[in-house]
N, C-alpha and C positions, 0 to 999 in steps of 0.2 A: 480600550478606553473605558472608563468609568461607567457610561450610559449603556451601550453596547450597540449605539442604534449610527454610530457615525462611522463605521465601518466602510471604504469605497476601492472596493474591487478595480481590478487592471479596465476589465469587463465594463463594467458601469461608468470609471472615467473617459475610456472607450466610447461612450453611451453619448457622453454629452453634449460632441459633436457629429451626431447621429438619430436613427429614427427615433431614440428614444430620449432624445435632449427633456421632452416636456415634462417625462414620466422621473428623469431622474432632479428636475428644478421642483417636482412637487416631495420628493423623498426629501432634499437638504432641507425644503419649507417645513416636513415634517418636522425633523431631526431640530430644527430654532425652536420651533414652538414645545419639542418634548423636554430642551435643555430648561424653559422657562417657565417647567412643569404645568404648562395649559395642552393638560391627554387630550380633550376632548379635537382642539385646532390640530393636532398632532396626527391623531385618528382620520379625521377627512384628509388630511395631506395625504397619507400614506394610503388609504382608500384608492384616491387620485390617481396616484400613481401607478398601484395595480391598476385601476379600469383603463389607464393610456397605455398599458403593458399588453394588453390579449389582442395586440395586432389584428384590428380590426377594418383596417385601411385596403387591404390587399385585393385582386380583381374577384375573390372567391374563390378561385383553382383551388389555389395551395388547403385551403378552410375542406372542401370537397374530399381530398387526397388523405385526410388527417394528418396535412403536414402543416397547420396555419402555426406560422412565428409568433413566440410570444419573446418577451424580454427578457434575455441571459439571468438580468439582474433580480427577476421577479420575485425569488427566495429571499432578496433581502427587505424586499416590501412589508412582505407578511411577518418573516419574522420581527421586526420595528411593531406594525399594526398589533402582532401579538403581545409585543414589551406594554404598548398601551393599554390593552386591555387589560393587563394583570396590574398594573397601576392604580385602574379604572375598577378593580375586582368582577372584571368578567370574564370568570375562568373559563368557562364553558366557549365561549369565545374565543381565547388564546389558545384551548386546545385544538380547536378549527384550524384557525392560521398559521400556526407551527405544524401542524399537520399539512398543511398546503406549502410549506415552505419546505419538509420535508422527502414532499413529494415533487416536488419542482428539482430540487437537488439534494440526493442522499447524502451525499458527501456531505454538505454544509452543515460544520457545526452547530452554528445558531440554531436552527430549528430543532433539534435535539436536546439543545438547554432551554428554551424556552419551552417547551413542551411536558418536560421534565418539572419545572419550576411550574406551571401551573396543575399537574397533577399533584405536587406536595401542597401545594398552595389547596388545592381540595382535600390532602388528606391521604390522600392514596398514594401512599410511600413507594408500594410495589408495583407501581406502574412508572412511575417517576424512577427507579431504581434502573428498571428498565434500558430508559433514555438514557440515564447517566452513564451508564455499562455503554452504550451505544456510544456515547460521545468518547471514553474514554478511547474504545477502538479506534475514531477519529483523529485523535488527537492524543497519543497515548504520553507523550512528553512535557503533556500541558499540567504543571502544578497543580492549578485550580481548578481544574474541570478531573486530578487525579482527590484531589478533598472533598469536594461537592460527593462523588463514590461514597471515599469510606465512609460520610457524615450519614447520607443516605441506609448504606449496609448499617450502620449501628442503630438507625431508626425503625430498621424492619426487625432487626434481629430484638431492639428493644419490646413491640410491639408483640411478637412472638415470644420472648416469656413472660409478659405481662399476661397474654394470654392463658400460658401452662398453670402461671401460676394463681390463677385467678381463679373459680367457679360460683356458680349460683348460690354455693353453701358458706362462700365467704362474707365472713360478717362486716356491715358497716362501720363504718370508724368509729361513730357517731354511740357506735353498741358497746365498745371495747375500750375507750376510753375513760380514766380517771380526772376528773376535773380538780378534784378534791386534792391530787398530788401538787396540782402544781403552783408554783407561786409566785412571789410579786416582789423585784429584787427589791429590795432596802432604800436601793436610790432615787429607784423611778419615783417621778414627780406629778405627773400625767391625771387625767380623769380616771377618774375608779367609776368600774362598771358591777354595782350589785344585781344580779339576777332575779328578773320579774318586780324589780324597781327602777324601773330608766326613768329619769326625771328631764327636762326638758334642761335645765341645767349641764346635765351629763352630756346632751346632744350639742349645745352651743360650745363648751368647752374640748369635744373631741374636737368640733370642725377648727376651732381657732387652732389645736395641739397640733391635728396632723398639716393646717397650711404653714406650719411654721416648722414642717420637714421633722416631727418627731412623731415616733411609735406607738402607738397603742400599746399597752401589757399584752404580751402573748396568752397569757392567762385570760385578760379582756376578752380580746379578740376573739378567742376560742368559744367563750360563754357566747357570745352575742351570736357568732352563728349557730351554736346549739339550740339556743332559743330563737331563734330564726325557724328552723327545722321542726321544732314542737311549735310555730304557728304557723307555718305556713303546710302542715297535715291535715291541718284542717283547712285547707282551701280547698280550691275547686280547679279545673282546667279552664273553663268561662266565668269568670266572677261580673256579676251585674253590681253598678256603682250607680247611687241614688244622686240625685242633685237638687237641693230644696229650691224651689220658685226664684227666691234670692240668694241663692248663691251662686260662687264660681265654681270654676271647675279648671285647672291646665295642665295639657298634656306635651311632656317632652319625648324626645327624637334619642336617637344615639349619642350615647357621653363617650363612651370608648376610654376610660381611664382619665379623665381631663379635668382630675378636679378644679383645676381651679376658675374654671369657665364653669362649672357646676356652681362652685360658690358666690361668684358672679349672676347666675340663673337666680339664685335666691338674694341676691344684693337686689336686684333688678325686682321680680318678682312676688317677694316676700318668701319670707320661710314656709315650711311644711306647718300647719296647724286644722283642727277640725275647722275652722271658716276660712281656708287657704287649701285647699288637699289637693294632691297631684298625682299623675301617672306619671312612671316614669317606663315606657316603652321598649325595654329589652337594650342589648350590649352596651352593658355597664363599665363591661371591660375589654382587655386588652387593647394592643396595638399603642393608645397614650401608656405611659408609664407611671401614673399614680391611679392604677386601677384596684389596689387595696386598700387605699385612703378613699373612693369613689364606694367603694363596694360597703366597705365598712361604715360609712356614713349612713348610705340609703339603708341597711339593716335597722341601724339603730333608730331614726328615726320611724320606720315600718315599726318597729316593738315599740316605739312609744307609742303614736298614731296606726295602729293596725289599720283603721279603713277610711283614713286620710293619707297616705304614703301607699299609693298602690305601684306594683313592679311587675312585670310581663317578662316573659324570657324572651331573649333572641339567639342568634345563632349561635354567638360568641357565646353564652352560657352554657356550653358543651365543651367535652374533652378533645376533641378533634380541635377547635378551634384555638383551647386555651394552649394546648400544646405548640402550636405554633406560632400565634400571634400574641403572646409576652405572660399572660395571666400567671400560668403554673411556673417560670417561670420567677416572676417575680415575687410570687407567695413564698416560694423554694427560701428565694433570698432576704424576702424581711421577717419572713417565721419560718416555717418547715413545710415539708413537704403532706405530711399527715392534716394540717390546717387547708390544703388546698384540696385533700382530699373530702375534708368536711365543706367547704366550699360546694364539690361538685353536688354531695347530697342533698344542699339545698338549692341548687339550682334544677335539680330533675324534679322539687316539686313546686316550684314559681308557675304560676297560671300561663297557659298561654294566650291569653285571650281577654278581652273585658266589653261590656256593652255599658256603654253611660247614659240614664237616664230613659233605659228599653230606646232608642234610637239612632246610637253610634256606636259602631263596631271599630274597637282598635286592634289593631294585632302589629306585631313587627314586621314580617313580612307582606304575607298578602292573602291572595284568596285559591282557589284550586283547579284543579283538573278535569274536575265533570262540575254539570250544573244541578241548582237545585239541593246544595248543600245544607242542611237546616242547621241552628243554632244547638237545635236537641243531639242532634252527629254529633256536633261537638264537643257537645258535655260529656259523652260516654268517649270522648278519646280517652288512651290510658297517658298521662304528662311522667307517668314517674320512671323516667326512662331516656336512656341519650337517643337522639332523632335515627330514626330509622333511616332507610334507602330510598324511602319513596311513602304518600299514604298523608294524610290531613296534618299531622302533626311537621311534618317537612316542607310541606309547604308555607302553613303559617308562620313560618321560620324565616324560608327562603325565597317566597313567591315576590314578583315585580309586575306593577302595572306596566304595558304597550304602547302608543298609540294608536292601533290600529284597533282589528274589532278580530272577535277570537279567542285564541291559544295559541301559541309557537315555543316553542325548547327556551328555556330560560339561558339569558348570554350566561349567567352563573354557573349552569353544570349541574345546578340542583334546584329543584322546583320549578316554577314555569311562570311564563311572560302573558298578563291577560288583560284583556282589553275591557272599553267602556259596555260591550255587553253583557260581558260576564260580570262585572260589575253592580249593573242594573239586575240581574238575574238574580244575583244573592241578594241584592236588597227587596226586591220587588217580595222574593220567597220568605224573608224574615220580617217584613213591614218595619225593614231601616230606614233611615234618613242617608244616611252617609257612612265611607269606610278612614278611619285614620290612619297611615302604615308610616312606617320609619324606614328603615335597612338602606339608604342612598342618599348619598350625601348629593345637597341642591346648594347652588350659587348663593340664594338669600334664605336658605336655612330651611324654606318650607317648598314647594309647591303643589300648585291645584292643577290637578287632571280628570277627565270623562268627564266632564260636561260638570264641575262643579260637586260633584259627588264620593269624589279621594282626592283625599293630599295625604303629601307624603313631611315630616316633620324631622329635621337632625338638626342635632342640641352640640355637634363638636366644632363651633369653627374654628377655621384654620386645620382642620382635620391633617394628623399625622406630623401636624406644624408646617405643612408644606403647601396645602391645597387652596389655601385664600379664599375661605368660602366661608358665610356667616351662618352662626347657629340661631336655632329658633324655637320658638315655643308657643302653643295655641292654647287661647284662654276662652273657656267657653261661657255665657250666661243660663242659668238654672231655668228659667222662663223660655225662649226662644233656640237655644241651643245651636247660636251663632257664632261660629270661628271667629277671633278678633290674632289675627300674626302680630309676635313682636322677635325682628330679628336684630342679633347682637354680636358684636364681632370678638373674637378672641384678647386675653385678658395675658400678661405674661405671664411666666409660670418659670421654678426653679429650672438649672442650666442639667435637665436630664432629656436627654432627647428621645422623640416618639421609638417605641419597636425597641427601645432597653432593654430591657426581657424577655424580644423574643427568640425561636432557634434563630440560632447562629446561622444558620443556612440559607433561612429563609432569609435575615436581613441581608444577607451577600448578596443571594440571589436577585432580588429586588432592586437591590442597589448597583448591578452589573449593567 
């Protein structure tokens, strides 16, 4: 089936007039609420279901003997539980419960694809490759789990001589390119973009050109992130943002490609201007499918407004993610691939980081690993660079607030889950007020956590066009530096649907 989660074993119909009737009415309760894309009601069902599964009824012998009964069916629990989480983008999570699903029953397909599927989903091809090989053993007559393979072998193999053919001596795009060559057909009708002249003019007329599904000049396009790249050399990894007594300040969440809920944000809000100026919080792109027209806008307006138009990286601003979730992809397709190359150069030198007004720390992600991190750490991180393994720069990437108080392994696979302690610690250590984060998408676009001291803010609703959930944006006053929420709900947008662009694999996968 399509979902992958309604699968019912001889075993588990078995179930239903049996010890396990409860565990398997809370799996079908799953299985409604995942067809009607609410992951999270889907997650507790299948949760449910595993906790009525570990046969905890029994007199204790059997528990004593290491023979306590759990439920036949309990591999298909976790792996469902897993389908959510990668939904839900908690891969570190999915790899958990396809591992527990694998381990409950080697045999069982499922846990093998889904486990696979969230290690590509992180990136790690040749782990995922793995799995695939494994499944294929399984199931070696199965079409699709024999393509999933060779998709997989062409992505390792592709990565490996990207690698050979790459070194430290190779030059940037950015170095080796003629601008001067190229030109501007005869027909095109569009905004012309003069270099180190953006006029505010040129800004209103891209944004009107590209909602009405036309191109930028390739030549344009080209210029605008070159000069992107010569201003944004001169930034910093922590940029400090002033905010005079009377004025605003607003800071947006995750766009993910959606212009046209961007264009919306500023219908709503007012445009970018020095008595209007905005942050906009990291993943600009992917996954929506007008993440060229999103990307290209926020440049231009950055060159017109340099320190009214502020822009933070997030994770998707790396090649790991763009490869997968649509970016390089759809740069390939409405210009080349050498443009998305220049792309990535400027996004290894987007700040990561901003404090507004010495009192609010934004970042995309979150906060880190040990405490007592100063702001001055920060500044000495090196940004010009795709995110490492692990270390400051990966976390404020990937980090998530908890509820709880602490640290625990991040459900993502990368960075880490911290709580209102840690929270307070880095504030108390920097004499903050407050931390602003993005990367999670919330039901009303924003919410407030630890005691009033983060929230978290995303700017895509209806995220992926499936998730029903409204975007937001927080508008600060210059004086007081008081969060005012304004959440907005999704705007329609041309008949191109979310993950256009991305591998082919990964939207199968997802979609299985």
């Amino acid at each position: 089936d399509s979902l992958g989660v309604l699968a019912v074993t001889a075993t588990a119909a078995m179930a239903l007039d049996g010890k396990w009737a409860d565990a398997e009415k809370a799996k079908n309760a799953g299985n409604d609420h995942f067809k009607e894309n609410n992951y999270a009601k889907a997650l507790a069902a299948y949760t449910l279901a595993i906790e009525l599964s570990e046969g905890d009824d029994d007199d204790g012998l059997d528990s004593l003997d290491g023979l306590q009964e759990k439920n036949p069916s309990i591999q298909i629990y976790y792996a469902n539980r897993a389908f959510c989480h990668i939904k839900m983008e908690s891969y570190g999570s999915a790899l958990t419960d396809s591992t527990k699903a694998i381990e409950a029953k080697p045999e069982f397909p499922k846990g093998w694809y889904r486990r696979g599927t969230a290690f590509l989903a992180l990136g790690r091809a040749k782990d995922a490759l793995k799995d695939f090989t494994q499944l294929c053993k399984l199931i070696p007559q199965d079409k699709d789990a024999r393509e999933k393979l060779k998709s997989c072998q062409k992505q390792v193999q592709a990565a490996k001589f990207a690698m050979a053919i790459g070194s430290e001596f190779t030059k940037p795009v950015s170095e080796t390119l003629d601008l001067d060559k190229m030109t501007v057909e005869s027909t095109y009708a569009g905004p012309v973009y003069t270099s180190g002249k953006i006029t505010l003019e040129f800004c209103k007329e891209l944004m009107q050109w590209q909602k009405d599904e036309k191109t930028l000049a390739k030549k344009y396009a080209y210029e605008i992130v070159f000069d992107m790249i010569a201003l944004l050399k001169s930034s910093t990894t922590l940029v400090d943002i002033e905010v005079p007594d009377d004025g605003e300040f607003t800071v947006c969440g995750d766009v993910h490609g959606q212009y046209y809920d961007l264009l919306n944000i500023w219908e709503i809000n007012g445009m970018p201007s020095v008595r209007n100026p905005y942050l906009f919080n990291g993943d600009f792109v992917d996954r929506g499918s007008f993440s060229v027209e999103v990307i290209i806008i926020l440049f231009a307006w950055k060159l017109l407004y340099p320190k009214a138009m502020n822009l933070s990286r997030g994770n998707h601003e790396t090649r790991n993610m763009n490869k997968l979730y649509g970016f390089e992809g759809e740069v390939a397709k409405k210009y080349d691939e050498e443009l998305y190359q220049l792309f990535c150069e400027a996004f290894c030198l987007l700040p990561l980081c901003h404090v507004i007004a010495e009192k609010i720390f934004v970042v995309h992600g979150g906060l880190f690993s040990t405490d007592n991190v100063t702001l001055d750490s920060i500044r000495r991180v090196n940004r010009e660079q795709e995110p490492p393994d692990e270390g400051l720069m990966t976390e404020m990437l990937w980090s998530d607030p908890q509820a709880g108080r602490g640290r625990v392994p991040s459900k993502r696979g990368v960075g880490v889950a911290f709580g209102q302690d840690v929270t307070e610690n880095f504030l108390k250590t920097n004499d903050l007020k407050m931390v602003i984060r993005s990367h999670e998408m919330k039901e009303e676009g924003y919410e407030v956590e630890h005691g009033g001291q983060l929230v978290t803010v995303f700017s895509a609703p209806n995220y992926c066009d499936q998730m029903g959930n409204k975007g937001a944006f927080i508008r600060l006053d210059g004086k007081t530096l008081t969060p005012k929420y304004t959440s907005f709900s999704a705007v329609p947008h041309p008949n191109v649907r979310a993950m256009q662009y991305a591998n082919p694999m990964l939207g199968q996968l997802f979609g299985m």
